[in-house]
C-alpha positions as CSV (number, residue, x, y, z in Angstrom):
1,X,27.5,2.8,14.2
2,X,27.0,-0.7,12.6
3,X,23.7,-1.7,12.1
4,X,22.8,-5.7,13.6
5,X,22.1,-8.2,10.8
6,X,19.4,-10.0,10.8
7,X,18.9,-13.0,13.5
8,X,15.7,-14.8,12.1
9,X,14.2,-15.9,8.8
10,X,11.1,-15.4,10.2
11,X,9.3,-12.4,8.4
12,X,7.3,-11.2,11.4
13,X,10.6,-11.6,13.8
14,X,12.7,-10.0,11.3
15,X,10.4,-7.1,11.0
16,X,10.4,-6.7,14.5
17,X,14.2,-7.2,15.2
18,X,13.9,-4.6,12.6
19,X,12.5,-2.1,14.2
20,X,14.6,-2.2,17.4
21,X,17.4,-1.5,15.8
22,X,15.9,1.3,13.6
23,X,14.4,2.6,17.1
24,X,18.0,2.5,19.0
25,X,20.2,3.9,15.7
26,X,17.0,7.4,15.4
27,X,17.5,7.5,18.7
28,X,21.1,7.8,19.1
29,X,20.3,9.8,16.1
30,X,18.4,12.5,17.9
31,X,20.8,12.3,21.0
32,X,23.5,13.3,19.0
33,X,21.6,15.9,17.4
34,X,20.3,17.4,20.8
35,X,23.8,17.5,22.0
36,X,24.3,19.4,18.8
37,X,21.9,21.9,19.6
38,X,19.3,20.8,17.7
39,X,15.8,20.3,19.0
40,X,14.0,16.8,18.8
41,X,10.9,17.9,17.2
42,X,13.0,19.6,14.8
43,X,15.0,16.3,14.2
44,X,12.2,14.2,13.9
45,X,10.6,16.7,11.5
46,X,13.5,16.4,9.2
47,X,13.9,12.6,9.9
48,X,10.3,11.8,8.7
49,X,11.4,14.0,5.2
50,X,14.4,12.7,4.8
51,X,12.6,9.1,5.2
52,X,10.0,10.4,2.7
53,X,12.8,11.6,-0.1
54,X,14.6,8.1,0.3
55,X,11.1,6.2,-0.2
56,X,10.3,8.3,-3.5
57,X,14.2,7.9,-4.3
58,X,13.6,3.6,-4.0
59,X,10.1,3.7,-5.7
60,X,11.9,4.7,-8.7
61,X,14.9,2.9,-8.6
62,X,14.8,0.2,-6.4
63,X,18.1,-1.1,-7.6
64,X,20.2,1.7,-8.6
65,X,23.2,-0.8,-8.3
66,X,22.3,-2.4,-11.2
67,X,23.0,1.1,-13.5
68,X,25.3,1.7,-15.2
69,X,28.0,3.8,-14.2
70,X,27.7,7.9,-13.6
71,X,31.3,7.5,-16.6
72,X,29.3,5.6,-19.5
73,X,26.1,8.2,-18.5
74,X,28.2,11.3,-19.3
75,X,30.0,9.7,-22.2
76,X,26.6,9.0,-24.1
77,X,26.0,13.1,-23.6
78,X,28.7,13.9,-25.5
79,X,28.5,15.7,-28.6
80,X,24.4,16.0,-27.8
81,X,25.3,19.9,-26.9
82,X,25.7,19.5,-23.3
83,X,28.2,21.4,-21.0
84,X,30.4,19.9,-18.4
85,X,32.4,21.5,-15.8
């Protein structure tokens, strides 16, 4: 499902145009979920996590475009004694 870009530069309408299309994408979401089997509470419950883990994730790296790549990472650990499969 694509999500709608943007249609104002506005910050209040922006946030607001926002939050529509959040609201429609969770709730086709949950739809697909119930048809699924899954209950909506239950959905929710793990939504609201899952939300909470991504926040946490973007708190401490806002950007994580801007690292460097997972390659130059492993590189750098070897010969320090670390293990690779």
């Amino acid at each position: 499902m694509p999500f709608p870009s943007p249609q104002s530069h506005d910050l209040q309408r922006r946030s607001q145009e926002l939050k529509v299309a959040a609201r429609y994408a969770l709730e086709e979401v949950i739809a697909s979920a119930n048809e699924a089997g899954w209950g909506t509470g239950e959905v929710l419950g793990a939504m609201v996590e899952a939300a909470h883990s991504l926040e946490d994730a973007n708190s401490a790296d806002p950007d994580p475009a801007d690292d460097p790549p997972i390659g130059d990472a492993v590189r750098e650990q070897i010969g320090h004694g670390e293990q690779f499969d």
